[in-house]
N, C-alpha and C positions, 0 to 999 in steps of 0.2 A: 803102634810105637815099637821099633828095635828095642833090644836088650840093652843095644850102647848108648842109645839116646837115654835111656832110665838114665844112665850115668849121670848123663847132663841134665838131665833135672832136677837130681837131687843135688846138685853143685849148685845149680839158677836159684835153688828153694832151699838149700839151709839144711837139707835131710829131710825132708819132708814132705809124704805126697798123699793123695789121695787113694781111695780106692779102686773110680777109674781111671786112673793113672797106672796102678798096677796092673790092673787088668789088661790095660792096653801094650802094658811091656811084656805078657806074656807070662804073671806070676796068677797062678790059680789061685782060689780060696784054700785048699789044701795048704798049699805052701805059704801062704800067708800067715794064715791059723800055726803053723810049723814054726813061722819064725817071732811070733807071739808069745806061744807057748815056752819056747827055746831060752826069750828074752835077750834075741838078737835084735828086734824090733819092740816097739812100744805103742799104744793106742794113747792120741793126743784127747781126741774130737770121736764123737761116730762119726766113721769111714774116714777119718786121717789117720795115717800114721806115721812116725818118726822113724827112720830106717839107724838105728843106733842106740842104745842104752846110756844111761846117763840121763844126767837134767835136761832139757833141749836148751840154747842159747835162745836170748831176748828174740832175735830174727826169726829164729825156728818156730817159735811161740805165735808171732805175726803170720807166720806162713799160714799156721795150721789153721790160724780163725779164719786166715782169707780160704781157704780150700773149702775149710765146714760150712762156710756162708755163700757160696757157689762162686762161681768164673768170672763174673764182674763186682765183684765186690772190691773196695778200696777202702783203704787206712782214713781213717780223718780224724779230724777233730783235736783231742790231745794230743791221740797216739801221731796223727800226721805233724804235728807243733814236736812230738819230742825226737822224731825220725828228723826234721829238722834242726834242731837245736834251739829250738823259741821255748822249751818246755824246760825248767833245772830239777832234772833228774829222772824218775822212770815214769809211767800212769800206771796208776794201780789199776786199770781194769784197760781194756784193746777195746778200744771205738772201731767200729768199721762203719762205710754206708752201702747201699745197694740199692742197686735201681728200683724205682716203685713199684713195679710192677712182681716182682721176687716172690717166688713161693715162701708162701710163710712158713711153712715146713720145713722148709730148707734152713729156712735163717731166724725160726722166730724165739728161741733159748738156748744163748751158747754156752757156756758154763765162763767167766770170768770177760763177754764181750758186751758190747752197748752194740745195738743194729740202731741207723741212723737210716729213714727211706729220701731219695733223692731223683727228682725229675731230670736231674742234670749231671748225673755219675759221667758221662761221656765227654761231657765238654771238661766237669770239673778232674778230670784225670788227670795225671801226669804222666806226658806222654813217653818217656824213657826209664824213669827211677823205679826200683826194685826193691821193697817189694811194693806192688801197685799202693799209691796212696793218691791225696787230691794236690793238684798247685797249691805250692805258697799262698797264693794271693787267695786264695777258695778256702784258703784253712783259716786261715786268719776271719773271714767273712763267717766265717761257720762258729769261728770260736765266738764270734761277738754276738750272733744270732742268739748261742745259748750263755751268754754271760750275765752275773746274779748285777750290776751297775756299768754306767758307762765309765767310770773308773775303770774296773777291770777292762771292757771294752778296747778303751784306750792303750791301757798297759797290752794288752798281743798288738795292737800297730806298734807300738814304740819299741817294742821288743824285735818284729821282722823288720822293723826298717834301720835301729838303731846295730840291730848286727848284720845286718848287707846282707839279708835274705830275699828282698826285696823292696820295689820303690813305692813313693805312692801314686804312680801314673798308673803302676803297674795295678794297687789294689781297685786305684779308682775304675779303672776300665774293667777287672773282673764284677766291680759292684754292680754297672751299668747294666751288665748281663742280669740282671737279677732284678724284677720287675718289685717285690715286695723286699725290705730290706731295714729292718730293725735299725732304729737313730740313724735314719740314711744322709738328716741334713746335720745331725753333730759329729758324726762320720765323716762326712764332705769338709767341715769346717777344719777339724782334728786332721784330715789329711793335708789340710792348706801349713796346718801350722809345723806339722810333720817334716814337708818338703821344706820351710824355711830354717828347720834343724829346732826346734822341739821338741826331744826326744823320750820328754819322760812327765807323766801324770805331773806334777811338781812345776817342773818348767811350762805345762801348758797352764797352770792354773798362774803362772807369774805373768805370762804375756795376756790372756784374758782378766783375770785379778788385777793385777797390779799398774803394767804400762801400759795398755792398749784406753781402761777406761778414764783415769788419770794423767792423759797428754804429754807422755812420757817419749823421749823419739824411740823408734824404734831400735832395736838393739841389732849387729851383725851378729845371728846365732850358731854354736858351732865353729868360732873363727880360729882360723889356724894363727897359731906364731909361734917363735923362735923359741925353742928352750933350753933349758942347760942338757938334757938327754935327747934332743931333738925336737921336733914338731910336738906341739901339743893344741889341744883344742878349748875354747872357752866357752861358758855357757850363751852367755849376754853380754857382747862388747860393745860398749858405746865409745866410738874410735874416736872422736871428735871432743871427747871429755877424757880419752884416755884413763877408761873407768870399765871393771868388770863387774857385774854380778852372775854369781857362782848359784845354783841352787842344788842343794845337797840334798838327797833324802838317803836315808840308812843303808836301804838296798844297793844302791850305787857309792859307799862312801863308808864302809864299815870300819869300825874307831880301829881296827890295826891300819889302813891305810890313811887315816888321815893327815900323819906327817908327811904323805907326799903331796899332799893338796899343801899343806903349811909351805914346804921347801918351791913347791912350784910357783906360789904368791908371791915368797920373796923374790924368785927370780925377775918374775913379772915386774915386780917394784922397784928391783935394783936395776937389770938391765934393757926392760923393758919400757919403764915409765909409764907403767899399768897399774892404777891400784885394786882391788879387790875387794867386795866386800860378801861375803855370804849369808844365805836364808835357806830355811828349813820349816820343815814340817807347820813347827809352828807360828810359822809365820805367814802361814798361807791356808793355814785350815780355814776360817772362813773369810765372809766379806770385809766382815770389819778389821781381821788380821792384816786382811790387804792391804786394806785401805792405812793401815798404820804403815807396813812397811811401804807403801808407795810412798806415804809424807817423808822416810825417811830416805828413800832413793833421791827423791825429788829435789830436799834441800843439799842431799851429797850432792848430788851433778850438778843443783845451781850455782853452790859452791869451788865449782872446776871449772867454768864456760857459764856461756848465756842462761839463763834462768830457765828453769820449763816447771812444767804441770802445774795443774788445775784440781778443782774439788771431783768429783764423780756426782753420780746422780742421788748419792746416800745423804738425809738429811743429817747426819751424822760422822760423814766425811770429814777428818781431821782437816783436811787441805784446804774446808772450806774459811 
């Protein structure tokens, strides 16, 4: 490796390289140890180091774990969700993975890393982004692999699909790849209800809970319409009763914004000839919450159009 290619790797890598990286640019151990000592350079890892003084930046940091973990190694997991943006805010420790076969030597305690072993580091790569980490769609499979419910599970799809990280043809087809696949058919289902715009643990528990078993019509989910600042989207439009339900949960709906849910209603109501009505948390925590809010969905919409819904299978079903 030239002298002026170093240049360009430490530009590609944040400041940060390894030791046969230096070597191959022509810097002895001497001079290493020289610029150590000096405290023009810094020791991240054994055998990385940071060509600069000061804290390293977050990237700097991802470089040095991938360098310490060897040459195929990629980001995943959190760290690949928060290099993304699926993650609100940092991960407190750097996930990498590395191909199964990885000297454990090499990678088997890194001081602030998670090693994660993988038979499909190669497919699951991503084939351009910087620094190496896995596809969208492999990270998301990986976060639900190791998630504590399919609650959570659920929340990383709703989260990459809900911020156009990716679709779910796109997840479906990385699952396929994956012969063993933790909740692969609640997975499959949550991705059906995904693509029909269900974007959030909440709204999926309203269309399973509430309308789907209770003979409720189906709702257009996600529907665009006209608003006083432009386009806006609905949760649950039933066009035909010219009726919305909204499902709020905290995270999506924090009480400083909730006057612009209030102002967007009215607009709905005045210029739209849309009415509104909203559910939450607890309305949906469990079965039998459902089943009340369905009785009261049921009798709203029978009250706007044609009658709908029925009891559920609960012997305790209000609607019965």
């Amino acid at each position: 490796m030239p002298i002026l290619v170093l240049g360009q790797v430490l530009r590609d890598q944040d400041g940060v390289l390894d030791a046969a990286q230096a070597s191959a640019a022509g810097i002895t151990l001497e001079s290493l140890k020289n610029q150590l000592r000096y405290g023009r350079w810094q020791r991240v890892h054994r055998g990385v180091y940071a060509a600069f003084s000061g804290a390293p930046t977050r990237r700097a940091e991802l470089w040095a774990a991938l360098l310490r973990a060897g040459p195929d190694a990629i980001l995943s997991h959190q760290t690949a969700a928060e290099l993304y943006g699926l993650l609100d805010g940092q991960c407190p420790v750097i996930h990498i993975t590395v191909p199964h076969d990885s000297n454990p030597a090499r990678c088997g305690r890194i001081s602030g890393v998670v090693v994660h072993r993988s038979r499909s580091t190669s497919r699951s790569r991503h084939p351009v982004l910087t620094p190496p980490r896995t596809r969208v769609e492999d990270t998301v499979l990986d976060l639900i692999e190791c998630a504590r419910s399919f609650d959570e599970a659920y929340d990383w799809i709703c989260r990459a699909i809900g911020r156009r990280r990716t679709t779910p043809e796109r997840i479906r087809k990385a699952m396929d790849s994956r012969p063993r696949m933790r909740w692969r058919r609640d997975v499959e289902l949550a991705l059906g209800d995904a693509s029909e715009g269900a974007l959030s643990l909440l709204e999926l528990r309203y269309v399973r809970g509430v309308e789907r078993p209770h003979g409720l019509p189906a709702a257009k989910r996600q529907a665009r319409v006209r608003q006083q600042t432009g386009n806006g989207y609905l949760d649950n439009l039933y066009e035909e009763y010219r009726a919305c339900v909204e499902v709020d949960g905290t995270a999506a709906h924090p009480e400083d914004e909730q006057w612009r849910d209030k102002r967007r209603d009215r607009w709905n109501s005045v210029h739209e000839k849309i009415e509104t009505i909203r559910v939450g948390f607890p309305d949906l925590r469990d079965q039998q919450s459902r089943c009340e809010t369905a009785a009261d969905v049921t009798k709203w919409l029978s009250g706007r159009g044609p009658a709908v819904g029925h009891a559920c299978s609960r012997p305790d079903c209000p609607l019965w």
